[in-house]
C-alpha positions as CSV (number, residue, x, y, z in Angstrom):
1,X,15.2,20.3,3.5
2,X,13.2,21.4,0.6
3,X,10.3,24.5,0.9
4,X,8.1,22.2,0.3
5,X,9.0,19.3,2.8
6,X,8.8,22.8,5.3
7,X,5.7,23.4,4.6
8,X,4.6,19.7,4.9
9,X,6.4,19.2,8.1
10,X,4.8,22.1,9.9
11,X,2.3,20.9,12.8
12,X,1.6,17.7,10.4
13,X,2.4,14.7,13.0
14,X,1.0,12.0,10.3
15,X,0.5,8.3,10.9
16,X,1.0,5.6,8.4
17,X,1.2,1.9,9.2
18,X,1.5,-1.5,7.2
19,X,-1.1,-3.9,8.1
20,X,-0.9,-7.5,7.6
21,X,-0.6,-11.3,9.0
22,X,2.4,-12.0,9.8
23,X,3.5,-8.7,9.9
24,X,6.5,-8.7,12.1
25,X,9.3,-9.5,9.0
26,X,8.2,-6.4,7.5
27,X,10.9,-3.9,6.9
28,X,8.4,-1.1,5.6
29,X,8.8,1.3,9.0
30,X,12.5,1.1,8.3
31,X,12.1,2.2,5.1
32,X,9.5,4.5,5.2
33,X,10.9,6.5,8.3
34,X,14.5,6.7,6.8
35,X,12.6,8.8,4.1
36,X,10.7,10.8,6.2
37,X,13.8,11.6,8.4
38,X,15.8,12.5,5.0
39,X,12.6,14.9,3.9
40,X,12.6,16.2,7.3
41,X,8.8,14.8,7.6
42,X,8.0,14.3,11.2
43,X,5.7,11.3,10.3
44,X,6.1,7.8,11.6
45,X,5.6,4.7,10.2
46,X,4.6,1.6,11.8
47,X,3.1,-1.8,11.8
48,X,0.5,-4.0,13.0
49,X,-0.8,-7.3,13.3
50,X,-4.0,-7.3,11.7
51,X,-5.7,-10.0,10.5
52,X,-9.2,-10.5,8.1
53,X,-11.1,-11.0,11.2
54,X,-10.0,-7.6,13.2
55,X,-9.6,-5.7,9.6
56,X,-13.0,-3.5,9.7
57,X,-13.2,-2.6,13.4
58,X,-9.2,-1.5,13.4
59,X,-10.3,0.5,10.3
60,X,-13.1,2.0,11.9
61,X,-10.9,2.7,14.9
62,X,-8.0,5.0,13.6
63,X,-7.8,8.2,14.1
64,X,-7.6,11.3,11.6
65,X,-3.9,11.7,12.1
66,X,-3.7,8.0,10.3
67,X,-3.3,9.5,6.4
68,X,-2.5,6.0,4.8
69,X,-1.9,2.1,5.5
70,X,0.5,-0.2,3.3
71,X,-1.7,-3.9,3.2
72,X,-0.1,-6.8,2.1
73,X,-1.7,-10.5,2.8
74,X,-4.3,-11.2,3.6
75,X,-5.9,-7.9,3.8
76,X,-5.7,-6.9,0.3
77,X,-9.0,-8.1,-1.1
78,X,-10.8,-6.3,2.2
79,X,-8.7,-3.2,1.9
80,X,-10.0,-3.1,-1.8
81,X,-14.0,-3.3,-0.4
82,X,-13.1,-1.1,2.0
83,X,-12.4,2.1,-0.7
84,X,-15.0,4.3,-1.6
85,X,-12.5,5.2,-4.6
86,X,-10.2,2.9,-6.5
87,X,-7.8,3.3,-9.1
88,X,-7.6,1.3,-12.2
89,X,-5.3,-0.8,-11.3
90,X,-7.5,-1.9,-7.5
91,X,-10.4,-2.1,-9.5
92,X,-8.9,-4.5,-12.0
93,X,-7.7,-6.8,-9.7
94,X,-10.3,-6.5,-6.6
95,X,-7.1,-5.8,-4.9
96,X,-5.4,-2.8,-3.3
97,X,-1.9,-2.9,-1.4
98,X,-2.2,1.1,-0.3
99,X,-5.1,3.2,1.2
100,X,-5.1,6.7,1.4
101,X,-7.4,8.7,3.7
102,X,-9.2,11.2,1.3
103,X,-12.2,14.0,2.5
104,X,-14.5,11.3,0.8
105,X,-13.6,7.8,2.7
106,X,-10.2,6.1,1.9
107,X,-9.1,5.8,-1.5
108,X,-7.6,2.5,-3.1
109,X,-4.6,1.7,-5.2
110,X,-2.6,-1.4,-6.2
111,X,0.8,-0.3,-6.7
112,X,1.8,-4.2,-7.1
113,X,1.0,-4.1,-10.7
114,X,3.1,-1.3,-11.9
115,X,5.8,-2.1,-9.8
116,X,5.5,-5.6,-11.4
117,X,5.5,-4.3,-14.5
118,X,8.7,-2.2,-14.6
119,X,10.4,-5.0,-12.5
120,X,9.6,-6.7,-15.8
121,X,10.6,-4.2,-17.9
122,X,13.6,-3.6,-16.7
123,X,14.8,-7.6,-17.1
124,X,13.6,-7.2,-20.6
125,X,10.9,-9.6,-20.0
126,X,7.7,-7.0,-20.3
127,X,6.4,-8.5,-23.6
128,X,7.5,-12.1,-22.7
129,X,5.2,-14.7,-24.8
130,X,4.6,-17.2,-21.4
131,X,5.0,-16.8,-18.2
132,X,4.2,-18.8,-15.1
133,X,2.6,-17.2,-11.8
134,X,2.7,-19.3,-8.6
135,X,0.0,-18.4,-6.4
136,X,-3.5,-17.5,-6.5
137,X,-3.6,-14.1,-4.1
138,X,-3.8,-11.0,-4.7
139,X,-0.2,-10.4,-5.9
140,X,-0.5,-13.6,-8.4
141,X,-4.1,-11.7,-9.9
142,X,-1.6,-8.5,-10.1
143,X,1.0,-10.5,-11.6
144,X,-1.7,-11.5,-14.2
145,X,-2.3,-7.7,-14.5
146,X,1.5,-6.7,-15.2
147,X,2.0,-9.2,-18.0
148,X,-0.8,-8.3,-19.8
């Protein structure tokens, strides 16, 4: 374990969760925990059923050791409203996929568009004259956002 894993680790029992409906195929807490085990992080990673209806009261509801949610449909618009700060990318789009608890109110991101982007890159289709999105959610606007 790294020093600076150590020093995360110490007395630092964070939450995280990915919200979302469905939610039950996602394999994010598998993911996320293998990487906390491997930095020796004693966070966990979970998820819930949370659904446009139930998003601001389960919001409202968690506790300070919650430090971040992972949002995928159809709580990306809300989670974007629901950010006192936003990056460029969030605010771009009106959408965010991440929220981080800051000392201000959570923060926003949308990590879909730069993730998009390289995924793009990386096929050697980043400056690719058409392209065709199907969709019309928040990934689809992200999408949009990538191939620009």
């Amino acid at each position: 374990m790294t020093t600076a894993a150590a020093d995360l680790s110490a007395g630092d029992p964070r939450r995280f969760e990915v919200w979302g409906s469905p939610i039950g195929h996602s394999l994010s807490p598998v993911l996320h925990t293998a990487a906390y085990d491997r930095l020796g992080l004693p966070w966990r990673y979970g998820r819930r059923h949370v659904d446009e209806a139930s998003f601001a009261s389960e919001l409202a509801a968690l506790g300070p050791e919650f430090h971040g949610l992972s949002l995928t449909m159809p709580l990306k618009t809300l989670a974007h409203d629901a950010a006192r700060i936003r990056d460029a990318a969030a605010t771009a789009t009106g959408a965010a996929n991440t929220l981080l608890r800051t000392g201000d109110g959570w923060a926003a991101f949308n990590t879909d568009v730069g993730g998009l982007a390289a995924a793009l890159a990386e096929i050697g289709s980043a400056a690719a004259p058409r392209a065709r999105i199907v969709g019309a959610g928040a990934t689809a606007t992200s999408a949009l956002l990538a191939l620009e």
